[in-house]
C-alpha positions as a printed NumPy array, in Angstrom:
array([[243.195, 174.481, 196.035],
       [241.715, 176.949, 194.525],
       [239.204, 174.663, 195.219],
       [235.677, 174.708, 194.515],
       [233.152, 175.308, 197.247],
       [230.16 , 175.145, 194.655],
       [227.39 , 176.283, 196.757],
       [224.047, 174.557, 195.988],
       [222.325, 177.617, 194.83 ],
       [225.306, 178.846, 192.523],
       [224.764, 179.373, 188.955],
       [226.733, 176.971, 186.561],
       [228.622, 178.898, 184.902],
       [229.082, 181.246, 188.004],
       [229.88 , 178.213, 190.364],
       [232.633, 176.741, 187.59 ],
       [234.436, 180.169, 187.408],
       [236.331, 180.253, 190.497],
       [237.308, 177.364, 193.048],
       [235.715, 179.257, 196.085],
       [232.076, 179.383, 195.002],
       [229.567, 179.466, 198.142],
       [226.057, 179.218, 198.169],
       [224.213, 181.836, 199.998],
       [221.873, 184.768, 198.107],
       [223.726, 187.254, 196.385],
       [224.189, 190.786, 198.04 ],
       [225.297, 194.07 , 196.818],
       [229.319, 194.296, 196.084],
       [231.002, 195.625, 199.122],
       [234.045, 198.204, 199.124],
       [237.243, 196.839, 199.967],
       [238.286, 197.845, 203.618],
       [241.838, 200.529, 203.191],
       [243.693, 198.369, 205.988],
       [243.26 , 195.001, 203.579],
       [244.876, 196.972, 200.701],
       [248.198, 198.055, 202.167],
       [248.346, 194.195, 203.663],
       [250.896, 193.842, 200.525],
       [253.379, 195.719, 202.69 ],
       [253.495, 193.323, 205.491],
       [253.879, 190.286, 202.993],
       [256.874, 191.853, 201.882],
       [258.274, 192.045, 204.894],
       [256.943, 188.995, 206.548],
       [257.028, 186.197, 203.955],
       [259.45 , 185.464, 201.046],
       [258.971, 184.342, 197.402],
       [260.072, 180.643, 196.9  ],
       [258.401, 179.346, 193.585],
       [257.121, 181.776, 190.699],
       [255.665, 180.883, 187.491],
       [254.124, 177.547, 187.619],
       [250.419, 177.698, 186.364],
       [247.424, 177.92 , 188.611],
       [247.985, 175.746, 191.51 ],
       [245.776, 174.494, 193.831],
       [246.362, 171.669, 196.443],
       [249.239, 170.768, 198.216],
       [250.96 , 167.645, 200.398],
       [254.313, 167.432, 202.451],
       [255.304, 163.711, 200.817],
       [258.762, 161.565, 200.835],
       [262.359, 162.948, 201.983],
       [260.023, 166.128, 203.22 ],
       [259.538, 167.512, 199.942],
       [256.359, 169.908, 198.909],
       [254.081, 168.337, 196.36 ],
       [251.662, 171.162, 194.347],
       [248.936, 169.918, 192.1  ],
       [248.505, 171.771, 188.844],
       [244.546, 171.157, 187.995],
       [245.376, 172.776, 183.751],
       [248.179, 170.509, 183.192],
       [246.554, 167.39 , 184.942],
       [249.988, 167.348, 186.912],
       [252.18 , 167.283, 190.561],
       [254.798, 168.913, 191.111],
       [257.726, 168.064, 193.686],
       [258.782, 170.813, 195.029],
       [262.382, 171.329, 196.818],
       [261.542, 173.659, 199.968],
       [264.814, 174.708, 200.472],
       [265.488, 175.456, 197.358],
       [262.79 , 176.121, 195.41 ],
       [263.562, 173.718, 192.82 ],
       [260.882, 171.917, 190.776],
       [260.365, 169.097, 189.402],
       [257.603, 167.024, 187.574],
       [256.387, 164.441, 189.77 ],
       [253.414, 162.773, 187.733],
       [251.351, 164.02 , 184.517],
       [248.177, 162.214, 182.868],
       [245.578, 163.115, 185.224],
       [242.571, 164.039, 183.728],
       [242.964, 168.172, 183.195],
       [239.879, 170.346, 183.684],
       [238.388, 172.028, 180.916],
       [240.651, 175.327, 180.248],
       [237.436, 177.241, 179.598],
       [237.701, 179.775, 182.967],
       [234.357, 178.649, 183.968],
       [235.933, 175.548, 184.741],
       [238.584, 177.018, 187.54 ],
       [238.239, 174.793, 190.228],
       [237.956, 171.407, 188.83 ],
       [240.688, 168.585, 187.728],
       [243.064, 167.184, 190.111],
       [242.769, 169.633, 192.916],
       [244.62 , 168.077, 195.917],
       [247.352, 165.097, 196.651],
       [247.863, 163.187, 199.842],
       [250.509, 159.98 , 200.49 ],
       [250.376, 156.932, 202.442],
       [253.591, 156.286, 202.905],
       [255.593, 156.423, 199.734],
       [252.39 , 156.825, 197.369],
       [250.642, 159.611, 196.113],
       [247.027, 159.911, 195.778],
       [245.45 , 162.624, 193.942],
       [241.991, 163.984, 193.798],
       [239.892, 164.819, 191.07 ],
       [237.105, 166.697, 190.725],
       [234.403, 168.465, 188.434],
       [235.555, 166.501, 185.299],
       [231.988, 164.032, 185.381],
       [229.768, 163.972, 182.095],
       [227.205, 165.618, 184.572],
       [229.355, 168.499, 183.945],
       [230.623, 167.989, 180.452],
       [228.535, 165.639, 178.695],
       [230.214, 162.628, 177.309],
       [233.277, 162.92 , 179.08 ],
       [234.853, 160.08 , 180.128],
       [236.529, 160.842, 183.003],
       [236.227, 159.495, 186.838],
       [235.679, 162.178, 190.135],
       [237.486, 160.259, 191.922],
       [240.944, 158.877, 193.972],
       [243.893, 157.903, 191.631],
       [246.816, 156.258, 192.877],
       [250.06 , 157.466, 190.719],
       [251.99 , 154.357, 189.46 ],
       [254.527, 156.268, 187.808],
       [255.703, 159.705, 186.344],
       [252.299, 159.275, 183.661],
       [250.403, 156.786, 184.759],
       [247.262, 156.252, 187.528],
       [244.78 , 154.609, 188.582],
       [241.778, 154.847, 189.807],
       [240.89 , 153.322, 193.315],
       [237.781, 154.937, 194.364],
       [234.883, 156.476, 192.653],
       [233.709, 159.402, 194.667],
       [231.424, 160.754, 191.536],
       [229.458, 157.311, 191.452],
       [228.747, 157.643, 194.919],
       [227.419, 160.926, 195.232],
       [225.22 , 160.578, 192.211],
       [223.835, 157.235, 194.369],
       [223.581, 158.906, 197.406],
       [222.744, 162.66 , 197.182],
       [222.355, 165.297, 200.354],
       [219.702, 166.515, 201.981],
       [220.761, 170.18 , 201.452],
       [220.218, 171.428, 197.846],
       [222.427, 171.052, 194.861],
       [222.876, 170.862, 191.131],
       [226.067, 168.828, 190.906],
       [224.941, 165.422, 191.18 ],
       [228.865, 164.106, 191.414],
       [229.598, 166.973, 193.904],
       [232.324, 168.899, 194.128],
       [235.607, 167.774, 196.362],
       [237.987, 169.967, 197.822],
       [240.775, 168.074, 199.811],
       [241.775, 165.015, 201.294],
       [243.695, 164.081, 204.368],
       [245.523, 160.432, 205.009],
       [242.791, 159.492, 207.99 ],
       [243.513, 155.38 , 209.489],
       [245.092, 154.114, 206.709],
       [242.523, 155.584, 204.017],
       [241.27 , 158.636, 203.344],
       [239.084, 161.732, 204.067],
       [237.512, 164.149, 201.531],
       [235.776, 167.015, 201.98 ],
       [232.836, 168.077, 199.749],
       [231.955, 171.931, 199.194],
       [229.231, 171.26 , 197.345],
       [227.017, 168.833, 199.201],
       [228.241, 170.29 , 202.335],
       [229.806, 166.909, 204.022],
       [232.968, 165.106, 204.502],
       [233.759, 161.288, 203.141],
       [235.669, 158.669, 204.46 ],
       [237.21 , 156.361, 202.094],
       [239.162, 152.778, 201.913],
       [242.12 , 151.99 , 199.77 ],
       [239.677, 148.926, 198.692],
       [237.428, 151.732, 196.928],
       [235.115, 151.767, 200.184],
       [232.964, 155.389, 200.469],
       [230.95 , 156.527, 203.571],
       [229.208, 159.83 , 204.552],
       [231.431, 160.652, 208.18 ],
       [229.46 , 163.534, 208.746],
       [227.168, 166.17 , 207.204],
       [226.889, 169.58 , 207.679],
       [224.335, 172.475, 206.657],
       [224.964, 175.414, 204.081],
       [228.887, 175.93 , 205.204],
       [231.19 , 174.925, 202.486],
       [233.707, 172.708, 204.064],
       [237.289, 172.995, 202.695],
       [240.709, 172.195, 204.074],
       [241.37 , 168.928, 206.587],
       [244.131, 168.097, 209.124],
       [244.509, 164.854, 211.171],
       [246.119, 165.381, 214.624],
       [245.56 , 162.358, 216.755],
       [241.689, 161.552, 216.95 ],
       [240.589, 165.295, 216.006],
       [239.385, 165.901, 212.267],
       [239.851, 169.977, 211.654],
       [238.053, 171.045, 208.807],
       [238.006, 174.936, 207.427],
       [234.478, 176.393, 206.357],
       [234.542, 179.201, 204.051],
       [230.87 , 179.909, 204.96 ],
       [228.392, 180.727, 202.57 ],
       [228.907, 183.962, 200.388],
       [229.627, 186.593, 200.91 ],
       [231.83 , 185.284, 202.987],
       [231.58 , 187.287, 206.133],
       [234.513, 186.934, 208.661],
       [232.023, 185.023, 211.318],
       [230.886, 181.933, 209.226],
       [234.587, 181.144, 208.398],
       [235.174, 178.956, 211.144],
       [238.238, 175.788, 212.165],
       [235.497, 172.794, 213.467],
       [236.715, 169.38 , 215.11 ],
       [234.832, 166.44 , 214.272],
       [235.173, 163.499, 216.861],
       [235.024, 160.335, 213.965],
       [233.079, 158.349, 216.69 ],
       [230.103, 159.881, 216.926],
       [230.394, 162.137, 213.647],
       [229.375, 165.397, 215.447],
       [231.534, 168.78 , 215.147],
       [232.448, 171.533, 217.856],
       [233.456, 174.716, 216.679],
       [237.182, 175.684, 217.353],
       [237.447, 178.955, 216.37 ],
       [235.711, 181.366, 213.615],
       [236.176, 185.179, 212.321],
       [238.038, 185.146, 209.204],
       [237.113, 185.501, 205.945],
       [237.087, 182.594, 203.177],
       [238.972, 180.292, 204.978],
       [240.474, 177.818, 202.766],
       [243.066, 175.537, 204.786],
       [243.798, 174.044, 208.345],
       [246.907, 172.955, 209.336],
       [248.587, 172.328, 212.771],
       [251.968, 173.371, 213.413],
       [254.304, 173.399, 216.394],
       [253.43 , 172.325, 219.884],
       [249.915, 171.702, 218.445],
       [249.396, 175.034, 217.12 ],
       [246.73 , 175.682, 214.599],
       [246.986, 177.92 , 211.634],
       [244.149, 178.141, 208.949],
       [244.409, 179.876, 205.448],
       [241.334, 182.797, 204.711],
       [241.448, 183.673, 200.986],
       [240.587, 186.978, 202.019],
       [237.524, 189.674, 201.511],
       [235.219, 188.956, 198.963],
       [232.716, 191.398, 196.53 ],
       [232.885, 189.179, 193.607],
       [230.429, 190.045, 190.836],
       [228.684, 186.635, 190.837],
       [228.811, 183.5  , 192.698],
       [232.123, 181.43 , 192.746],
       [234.453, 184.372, 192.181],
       [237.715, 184.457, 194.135],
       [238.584, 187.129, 196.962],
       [240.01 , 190.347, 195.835],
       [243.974, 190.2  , 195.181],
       [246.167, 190.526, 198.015],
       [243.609, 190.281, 200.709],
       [244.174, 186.779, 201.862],
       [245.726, 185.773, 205.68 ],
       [247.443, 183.276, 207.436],
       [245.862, 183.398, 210.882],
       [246.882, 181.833, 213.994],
       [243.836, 179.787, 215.916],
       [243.692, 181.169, 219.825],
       [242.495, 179.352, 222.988],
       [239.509, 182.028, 223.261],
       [238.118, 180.559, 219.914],
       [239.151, 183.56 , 217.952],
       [242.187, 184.086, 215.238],
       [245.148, 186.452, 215.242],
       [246.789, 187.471, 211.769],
       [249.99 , 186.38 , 211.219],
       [250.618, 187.806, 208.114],
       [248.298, 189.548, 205.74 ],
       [248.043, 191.202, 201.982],
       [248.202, 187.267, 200.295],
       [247.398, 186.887, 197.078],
       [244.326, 184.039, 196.757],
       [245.798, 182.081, 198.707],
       [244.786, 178.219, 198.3  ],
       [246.674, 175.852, 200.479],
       [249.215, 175.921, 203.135],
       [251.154, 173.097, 204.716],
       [253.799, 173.749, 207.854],
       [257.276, 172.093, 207.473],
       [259.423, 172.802, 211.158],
       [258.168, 176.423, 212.222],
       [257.617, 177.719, 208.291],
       [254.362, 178.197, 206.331],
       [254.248, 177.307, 202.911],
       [251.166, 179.228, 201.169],
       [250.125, 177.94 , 197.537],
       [248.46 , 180.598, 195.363],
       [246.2  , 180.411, 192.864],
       [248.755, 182.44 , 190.639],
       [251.214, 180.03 , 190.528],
       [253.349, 181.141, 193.324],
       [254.54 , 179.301, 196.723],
       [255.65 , 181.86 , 199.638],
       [257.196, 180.758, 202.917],
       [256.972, 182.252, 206.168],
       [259.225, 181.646, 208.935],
       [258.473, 181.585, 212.997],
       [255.304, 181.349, 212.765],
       [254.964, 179.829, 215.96 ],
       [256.035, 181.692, 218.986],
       [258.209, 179.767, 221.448],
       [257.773, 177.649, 223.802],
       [256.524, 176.112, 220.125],
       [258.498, 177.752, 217.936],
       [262.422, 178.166, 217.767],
       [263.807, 181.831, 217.84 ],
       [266.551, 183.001, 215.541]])
């Protein structure tokens, strides 16, 4: 992440500004609740700094030997990321970059996944629909080496051949994540509101479609698809909401909702679930992010609600769980970790 939501009534130049654009009408700018601004605190004492300075990241993957692997959409890069140390390294370079007009936040190669020892990164909102006479694919590449990919499946082609039912304005979409799913793939799309499945072969499927929510983050535990909705703006705590999808009959059940923005799923411990919310949102158009420092990592409950585990992040826009620690990607270019977040019997104590 940050990745685009594009809601089918967003402006253009609105929807290309930020990766979380919604649809949904546009309402009055709220005021920023006083408990979300002295959430900073808590960070501080609840999460640590492990990576600073890298530029606008956006999706992320736990890949070989256990290392964390950060996409850079600006660069068109990966990078491995050492999560005890911190240290980084470039993993692969040559994607296709999104334009580095700010409209254009949102777009290029926005998430990575492996099957087994290969990377697969996805690329988004680089079409000629958007930027006429561009040459680049919205697609799947497979990285062959440190500067070289290819493509393996065409996920712009597709959705210009077979468009939603709910409106839109982005005939190639607008994808947000993918998740290894039975030896291929799955991809969510913000922007026509539905999740793909997709072969290694270059094979593309509709699993399942949804209504105005803005589907985000995935995460595969046995035969349960979780998928995040941010809802549509602006982004009220009770349309973000963790769904499972049962792949056999491609209908969803709602897990749990009532945070803001949510932007992740992942499932930690003793088959806890923890989702990412970006946080509270008064942007002044369509697509904007959530105010600094309002984000969450929030802990899914058996009562189909969500408990904070630690507040005050800033834009969050991906987590994955390695053992019993968080690691939250931000849109600034930082990585945080936070440790125990899984209460025994799931999590270890110190």
């Amino acid at each position: 992440m940050i990745r685009s939501t594009l809601g089918p009534r967003t402006a253009l130049p609105a929807l290309l500004a930020c990766a979380l654009a919604a649809c949904g009408d546009s309402r009055p700018a709220a005021t920023e609740p006083t408990a979300l601004k002295r959430d900073r605190v808590r960070v501080a004492a609840a999460a640590e700094l492990l990576v600073t300075g890298l530029q606008e990241l956006q999706g992320s993957a736990v890949g070989p030997g256990g290392a964390l692997f950060v996409t850079a959409p600006l660069a068109g890069s990966i990078w491995r990321v050492d999560p005890k140390t911190g240290a980084v390294t470039l993993f692969a370079s040559g994607l296709p970059a999104r334009n580095p007009d700010a409209f254009f936040i949102g777009a290029g190669v926005v998430d990575v996944a492996f099957i087994g020892g290969t990377a697969y990164a996805l690329v988004t909102g680089v079409g000629p629909d958007l930027e006429p006479g561009r040459p680049d694919v919205v697609g799947i590449y497979r990285i062959d080496g440190p500067s070289s990919s290819t493509v393996i499946a065409d996920l712009g082609a597709f959705s210009i051949a077979h468009p939603p039912e709910p409106d839109f304005f982005v005939p190639s979409g607008f994808q947000y994540a993918i998740e290894p799913f039975r030896g291929g793939f799955l991809v969510t799309d913000a922007h026509h509101n539905r999740v793909l499945r997709v072969t290694l072969d270059g094979g593309i499927t509709e699993l399942i479609a949804f209504g105005n929510v803005v589907p985000t983050g995935l995460e595969v535990w046995g035969n349960t698809i979780y998928v995040a909705q941010a809802g549509p703006i602006p982004h009220v705590p009770e349309n973000g909401k963790v769904m499972a999808i049962d792949p056999r009959s491609g209908t969803a059940t709602e897990v749990a909702s009532g945070a803001r923005l949510l932007v992740d799923v992942e499932r930690g411990r003793g088959g806890t679930l923890f989702a990412l919310a970006q946080g509270f949102w008064n942007g002044p158009f369509e697509g904007a992010p959530a105010q600094p420092e309002t984000g969450a990592l929030v802990r899914v409950n058996g009562d189909g609600t969500f408990t904070e585990v630690v507040g005050g992040l800033d834009r969050p826009t991906s987590v994955e769980i390695i053992r019993n620690t968080a690691y939250v990607v931000t849109l600034g270019g930082e990585i945080w970790t936070i440790a125990d977040i899984a209460s025994p019997p799931f999590g270890v104590s110190r």
